[in-house]
C-alpha positions as CSV (number, residue, x, y, z in Angstrom):
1,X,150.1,-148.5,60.8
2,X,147.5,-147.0,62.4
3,X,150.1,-145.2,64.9
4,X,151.9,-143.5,62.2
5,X,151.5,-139.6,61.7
6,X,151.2,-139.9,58.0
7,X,148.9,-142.7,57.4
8,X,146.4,-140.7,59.8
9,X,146.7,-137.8,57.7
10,X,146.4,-139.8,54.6
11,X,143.2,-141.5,56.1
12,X,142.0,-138.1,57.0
13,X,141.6,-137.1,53.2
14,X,140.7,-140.0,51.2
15,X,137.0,-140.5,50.7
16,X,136.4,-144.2,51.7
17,X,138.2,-143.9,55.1
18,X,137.7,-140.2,56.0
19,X,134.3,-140.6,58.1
20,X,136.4,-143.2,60.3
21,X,139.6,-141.2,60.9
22,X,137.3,-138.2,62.2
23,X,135.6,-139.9,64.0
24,X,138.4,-141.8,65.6
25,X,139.9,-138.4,66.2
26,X,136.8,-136.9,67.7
27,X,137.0,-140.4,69.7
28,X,140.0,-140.1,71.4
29,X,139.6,-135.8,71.8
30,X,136.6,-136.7,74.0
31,X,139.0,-139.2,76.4
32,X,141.1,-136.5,76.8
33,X,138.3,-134.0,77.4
34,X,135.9,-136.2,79.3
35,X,136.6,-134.2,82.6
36,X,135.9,-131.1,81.3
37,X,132.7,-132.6,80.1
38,X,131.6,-134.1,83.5
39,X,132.6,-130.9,85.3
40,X,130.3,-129.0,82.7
41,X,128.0,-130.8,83.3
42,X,128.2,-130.6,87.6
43,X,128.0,-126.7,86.8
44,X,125.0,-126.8,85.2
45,X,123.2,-128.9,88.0
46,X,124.9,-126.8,91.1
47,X,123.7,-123.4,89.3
48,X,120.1,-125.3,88.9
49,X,120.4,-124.8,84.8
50,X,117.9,-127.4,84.1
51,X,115.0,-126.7,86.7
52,X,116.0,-122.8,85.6
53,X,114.9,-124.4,81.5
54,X,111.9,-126.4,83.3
55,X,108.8,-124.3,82.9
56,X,110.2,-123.3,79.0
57,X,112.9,-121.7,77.1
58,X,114.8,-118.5,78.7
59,X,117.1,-115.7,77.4
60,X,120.6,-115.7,78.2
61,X,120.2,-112.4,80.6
62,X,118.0,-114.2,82.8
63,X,119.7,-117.3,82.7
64,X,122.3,-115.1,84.4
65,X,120.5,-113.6,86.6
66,X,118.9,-116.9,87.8
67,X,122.4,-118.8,88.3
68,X,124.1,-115.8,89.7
69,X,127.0,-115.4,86.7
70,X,127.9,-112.4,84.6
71,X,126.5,-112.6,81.2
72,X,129.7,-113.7,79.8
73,X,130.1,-116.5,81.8
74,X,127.0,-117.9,81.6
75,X,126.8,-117.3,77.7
76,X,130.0,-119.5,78.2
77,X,128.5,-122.3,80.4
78,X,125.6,-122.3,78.1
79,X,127.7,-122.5,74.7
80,X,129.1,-125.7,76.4
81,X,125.9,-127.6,77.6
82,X,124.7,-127.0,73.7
83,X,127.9,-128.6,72.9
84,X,127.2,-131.8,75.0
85,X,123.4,-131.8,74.1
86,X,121.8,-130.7,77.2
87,X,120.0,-127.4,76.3
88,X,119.4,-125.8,72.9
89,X,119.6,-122.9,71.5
90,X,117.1,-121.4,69.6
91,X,116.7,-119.0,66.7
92,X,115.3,-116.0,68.8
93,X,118.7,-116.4,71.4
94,X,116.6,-118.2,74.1
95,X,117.5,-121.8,75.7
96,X,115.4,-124.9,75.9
97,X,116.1,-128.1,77.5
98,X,117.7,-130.6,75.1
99,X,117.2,-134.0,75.7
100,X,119.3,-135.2,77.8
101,X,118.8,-132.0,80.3
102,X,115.6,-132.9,80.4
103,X,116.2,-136.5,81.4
104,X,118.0,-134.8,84.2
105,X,114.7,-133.3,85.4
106,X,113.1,-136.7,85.3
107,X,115.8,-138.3,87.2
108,X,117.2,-136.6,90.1
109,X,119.3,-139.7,91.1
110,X,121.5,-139.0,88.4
111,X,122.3,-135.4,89.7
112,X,123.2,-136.7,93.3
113,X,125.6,-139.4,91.9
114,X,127.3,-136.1,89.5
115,X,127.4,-134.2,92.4
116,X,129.0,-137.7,94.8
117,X,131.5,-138.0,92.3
118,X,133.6,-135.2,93.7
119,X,135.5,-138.0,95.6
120,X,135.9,-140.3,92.8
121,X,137.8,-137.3,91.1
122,X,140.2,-136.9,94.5
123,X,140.7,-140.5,94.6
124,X,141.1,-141.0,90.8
125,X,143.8,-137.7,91.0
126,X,146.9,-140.4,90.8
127,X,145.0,-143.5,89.1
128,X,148.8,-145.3,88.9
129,X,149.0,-144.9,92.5
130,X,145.4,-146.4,93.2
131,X,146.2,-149.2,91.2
132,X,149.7,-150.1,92.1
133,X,148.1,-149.7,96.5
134,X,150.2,-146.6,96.9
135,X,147.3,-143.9,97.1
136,X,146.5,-144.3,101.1
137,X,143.1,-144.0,102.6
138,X,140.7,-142.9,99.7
139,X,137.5,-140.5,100.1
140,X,135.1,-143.0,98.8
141,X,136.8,-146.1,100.8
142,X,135.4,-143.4,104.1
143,X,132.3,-142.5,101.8
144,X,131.3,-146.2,102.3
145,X,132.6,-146.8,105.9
146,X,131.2,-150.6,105.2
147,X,133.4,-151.5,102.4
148,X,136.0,-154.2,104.2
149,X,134.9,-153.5,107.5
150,X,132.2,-155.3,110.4
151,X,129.5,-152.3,109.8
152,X,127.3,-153.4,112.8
153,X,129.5,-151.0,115.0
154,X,128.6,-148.2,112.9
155,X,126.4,-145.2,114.3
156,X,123.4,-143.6,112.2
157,X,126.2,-140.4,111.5
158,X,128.4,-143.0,109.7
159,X,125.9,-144.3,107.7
160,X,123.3,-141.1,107.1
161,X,125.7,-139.8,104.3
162,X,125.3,-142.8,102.1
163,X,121.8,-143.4,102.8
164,X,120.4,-141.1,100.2
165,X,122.9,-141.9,97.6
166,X,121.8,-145.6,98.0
167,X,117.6,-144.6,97.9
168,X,118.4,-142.5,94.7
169,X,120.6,-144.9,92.9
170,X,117.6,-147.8,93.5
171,X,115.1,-146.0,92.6
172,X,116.5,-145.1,89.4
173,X,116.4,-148.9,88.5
174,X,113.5,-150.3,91.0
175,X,111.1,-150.3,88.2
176,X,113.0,-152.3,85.4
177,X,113.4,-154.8,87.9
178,X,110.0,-155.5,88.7
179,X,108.7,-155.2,85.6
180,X,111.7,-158.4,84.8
181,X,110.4,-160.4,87.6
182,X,107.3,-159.6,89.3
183,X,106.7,-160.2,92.7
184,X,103.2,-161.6,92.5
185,X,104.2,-165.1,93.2
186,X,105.7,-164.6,96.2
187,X,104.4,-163.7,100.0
188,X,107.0,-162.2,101.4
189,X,110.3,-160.6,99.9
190,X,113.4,-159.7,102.2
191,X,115.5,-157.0,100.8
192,X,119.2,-157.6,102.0
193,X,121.6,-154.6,101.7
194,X,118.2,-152.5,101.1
195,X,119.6,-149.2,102.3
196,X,116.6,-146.9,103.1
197,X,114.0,-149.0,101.2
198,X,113.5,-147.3,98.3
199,X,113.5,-150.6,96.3
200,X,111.4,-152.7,99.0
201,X,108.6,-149.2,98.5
202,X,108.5,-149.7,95.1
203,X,107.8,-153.5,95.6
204,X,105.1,-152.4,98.3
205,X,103.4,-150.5,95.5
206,X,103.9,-153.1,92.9
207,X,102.2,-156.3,95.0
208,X,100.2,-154.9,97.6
209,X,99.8,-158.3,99.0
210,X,103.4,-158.7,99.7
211,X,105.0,-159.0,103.4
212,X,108.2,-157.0,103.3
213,X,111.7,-157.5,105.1
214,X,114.7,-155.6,105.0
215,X,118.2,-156.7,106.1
216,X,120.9,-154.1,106.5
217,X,123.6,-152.8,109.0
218,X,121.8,-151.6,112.7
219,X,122.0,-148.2,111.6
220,X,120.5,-148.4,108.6
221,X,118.0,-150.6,108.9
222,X,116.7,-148.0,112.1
223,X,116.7,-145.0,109.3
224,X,115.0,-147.8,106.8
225,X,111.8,-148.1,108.8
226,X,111.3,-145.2,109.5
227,X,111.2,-143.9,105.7
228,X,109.2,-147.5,105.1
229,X,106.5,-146.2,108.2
230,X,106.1,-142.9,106.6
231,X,105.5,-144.6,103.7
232,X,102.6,-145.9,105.7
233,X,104.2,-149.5,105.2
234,X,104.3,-150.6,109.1
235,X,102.2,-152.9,109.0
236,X,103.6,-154.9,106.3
237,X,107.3,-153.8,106.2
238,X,109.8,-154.6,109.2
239,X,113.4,-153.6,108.9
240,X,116.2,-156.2,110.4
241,X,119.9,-155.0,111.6
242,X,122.4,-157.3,111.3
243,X,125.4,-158.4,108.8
244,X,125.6,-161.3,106.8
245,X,129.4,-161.9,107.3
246,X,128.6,-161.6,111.2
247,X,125.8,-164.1,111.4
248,X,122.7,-166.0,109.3
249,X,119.8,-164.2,107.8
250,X,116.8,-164.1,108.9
251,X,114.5,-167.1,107.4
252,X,110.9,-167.0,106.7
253,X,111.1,-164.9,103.2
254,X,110.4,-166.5,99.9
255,X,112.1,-164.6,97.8
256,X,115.6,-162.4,98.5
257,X,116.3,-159.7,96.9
258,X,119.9,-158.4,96.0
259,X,120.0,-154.6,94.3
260,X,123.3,-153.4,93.2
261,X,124.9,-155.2,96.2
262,X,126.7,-158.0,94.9
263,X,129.4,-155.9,93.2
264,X,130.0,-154.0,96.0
265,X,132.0,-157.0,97.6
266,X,135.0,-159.1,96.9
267,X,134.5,-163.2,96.0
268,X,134.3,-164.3,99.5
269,X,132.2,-161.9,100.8
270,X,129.9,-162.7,98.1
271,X,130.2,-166.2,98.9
272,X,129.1,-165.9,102.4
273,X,126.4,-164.0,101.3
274,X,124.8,-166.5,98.8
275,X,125.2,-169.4,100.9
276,X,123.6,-167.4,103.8
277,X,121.2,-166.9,101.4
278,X,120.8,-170.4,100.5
279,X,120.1,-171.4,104.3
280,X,117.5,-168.8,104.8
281,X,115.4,-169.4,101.9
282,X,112.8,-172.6,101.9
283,X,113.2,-174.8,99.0
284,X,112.0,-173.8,95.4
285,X,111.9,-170.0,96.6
286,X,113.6,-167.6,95.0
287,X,117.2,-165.4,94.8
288,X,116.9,-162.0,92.5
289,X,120.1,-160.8,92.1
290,X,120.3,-157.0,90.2
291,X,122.9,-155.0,89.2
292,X,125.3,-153.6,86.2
293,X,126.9,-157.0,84.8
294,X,130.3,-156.8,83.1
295,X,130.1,-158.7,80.0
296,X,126.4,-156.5,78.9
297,X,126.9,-155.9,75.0
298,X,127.2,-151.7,74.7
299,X,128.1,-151.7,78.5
300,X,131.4,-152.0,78.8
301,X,132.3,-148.7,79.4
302,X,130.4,-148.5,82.5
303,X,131.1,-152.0,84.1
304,X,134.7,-152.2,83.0
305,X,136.0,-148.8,82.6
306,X,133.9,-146.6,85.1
307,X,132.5,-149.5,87.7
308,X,135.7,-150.8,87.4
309,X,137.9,-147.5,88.8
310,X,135.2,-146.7,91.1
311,X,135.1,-150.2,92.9
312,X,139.2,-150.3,93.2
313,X,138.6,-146.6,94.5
314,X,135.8,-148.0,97.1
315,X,138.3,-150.9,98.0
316,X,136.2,-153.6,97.4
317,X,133.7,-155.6,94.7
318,X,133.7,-155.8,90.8
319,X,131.2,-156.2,88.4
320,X,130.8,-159.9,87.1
321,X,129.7,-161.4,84.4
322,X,126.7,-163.5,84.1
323,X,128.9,-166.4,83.8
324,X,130.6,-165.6,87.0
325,X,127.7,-165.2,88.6
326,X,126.3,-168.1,87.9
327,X,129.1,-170.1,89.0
328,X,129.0,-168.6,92.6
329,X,125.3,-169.1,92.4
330,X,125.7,-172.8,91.3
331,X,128.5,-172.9,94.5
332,X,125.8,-171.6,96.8
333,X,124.1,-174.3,96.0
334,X,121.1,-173.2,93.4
335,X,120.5,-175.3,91.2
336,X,118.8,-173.1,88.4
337,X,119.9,-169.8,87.3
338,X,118.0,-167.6,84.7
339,X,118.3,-164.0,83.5
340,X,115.0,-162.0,83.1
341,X,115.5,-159.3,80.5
342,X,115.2,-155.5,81.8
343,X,114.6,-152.3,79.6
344,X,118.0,-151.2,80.5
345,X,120.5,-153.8,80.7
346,X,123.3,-151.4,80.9
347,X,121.8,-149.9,84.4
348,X,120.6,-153.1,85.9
349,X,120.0,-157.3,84.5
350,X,118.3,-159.1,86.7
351,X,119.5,-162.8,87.7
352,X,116.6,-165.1,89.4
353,X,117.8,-168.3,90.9
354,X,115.8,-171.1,92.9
């Protein structure tokens, strides 16, 4: 019923189902639109809009002059990030930040992951292709030269591109995690797939006590230390090259960290990775497990419909629900499995398991 032409028109006018049908409409516009949208928004952070808005509200001449764009064309760009809610326009002509360009400001993460997904885009040109295994090589499966590979041949040129990405996309989330679980319990914390150590930094600041390990390919755990001793963290913080699939982990942690790692591989990589886990970790320490989690009420979107494309694209990992989780956990062999709340569960939940 739904489908048919006239009972959307009919919904359209009558008073009790109106509000729906437009919004429905406005609904599916925006699925159709939604690249437009993102690419509006890419503009806006390559022509510097929002650190342009920053110090306060600016006319629309030098707006232009600022990002470089006749007066029409930036009169156009700006119309459009009014549109989406990231700067306002205000009664004397000038534009402010709107919310959400100002969340931009405060997270810069967010602006490297807009700019990354260029190669999402390229992979995502033919998604029928992707899915049925006919799209070849894709940008982000060479993006992350790891993904389905033995990553301990890489060299620090492979891995520099990524390393960044990685910092920024932790950070964005390090604190929600250790406000879920702090670390104040524990003596020494080993952050496996840590990247550069933006999340083991944030921990360093959060218990200074804390004896810190990180565990990641050869060439990233050499550009990991040195960020964590510029940090001024070298005499508490030593970073480990090696892979999980390729041998154990180191022991002596107790507690292991996983951030926004887990997804990134398929079932039986993740199942070597727990149990290696398991082994290096004395009894009654702890596993913290952090990542989007399919399943997260008002998250779906991102862990299904965006995670889900981007993963495929990657060629490897999916987000998992809790449940699933816990299962591979319970398989691992730990024995209890709890989830600590975080202020945004649609970025990051956190799993602890002993």
């Amino acid at each position: 019923m739904v489908a048919d032409p006239r009972f959307q028109r009919w919904a359209a006018g009558f008073p009790l189902t109106r509000r729906i049908a437009r919004a429905n409409t406005r609904a599916l516009f925006d699925l159709c639109a939604g690249f437009t949208y993102s690419q509006t928004l890419f503009a806006c952070l390559r022509l510097d809009l929002f650190g342009a808005l920053a110090p306060g509200p600016l006319g629309l001449d030098g707006l232009a002059a600022r990002m470089g764009l006749s007066a029409e064309a930036a009169s156009r760009l700006l119309k459009a990030a009014a549109a989406l809610g990231l700067v306002a326009p205000l009664p004397d002509g000038r534009y402010a930040l709107a919310d959400l360009g100002a969340a931009l400001i405060g997270n810069p993460a967010i602006g490297r992951m807009v700019e990354h997904h260029a190669m999402l885009y390229d992979d995502l040109r033919d998604p029928v292709a992707l899915l049925r295994g006919e799209a070849g090589p894709t940008r982000l499966a060479a993006y992350w030269p790891y993904a389905g590979q033995d990553g301990t041949t890489l060299g620090a040129e492979a891995v520099a591109p990524y390393g960044g990405l990685m910092a920024a996309s932790q950070a964005l989330i390090a604190q929600d995690i250790l406000e879920a679980y702090p670390l104040i319990r524990h003596r020494c914390l080993m952050d496996v797939g840590g990247g550069e150590g933006a999340f083991l930094t944030a921990a360093a600041r959060a218990a200074p006590h804390l004896q810190l390990r990180l565990f990641d390919l050869p060439a990233v755990a050499a550009r990991a230390q040195a960020h964590l001793d510029r940090e001024g963290l070298a005499d508490r913080a030593r970073a480990i090259g090696g892979s999980f699939l390729a041998g154990p982990l180191p022991a002596g942690a107790d507690a292991i960290s996983l951030v926004r790692v887990v997804h990134d591989h398929d079932d039986e990589q993740v199942r070597i990775m727990l149990r290696a886990a398991r082994v290096a970790l004395p009894q009654h320490a702890a596993l913290i497990i952090a990542e989007p989690m399919s399943g997260t009420p008002g998250a779906e979107p991102i862990t299904d419909a965006y995670f889900g494309f981007y993963l495929l694209a990657m060629g490897t990992g999916r987000c998992r629900t809790v449940a699933e989780l816990t299962a591979l956990l319970h398989e691992a062999g730990f024995t209890k499995v709890r989830e600590m709340p975080t202020r945004r569960p649609l970025l990051a939940r956190v799993l602890v398991s002993t």
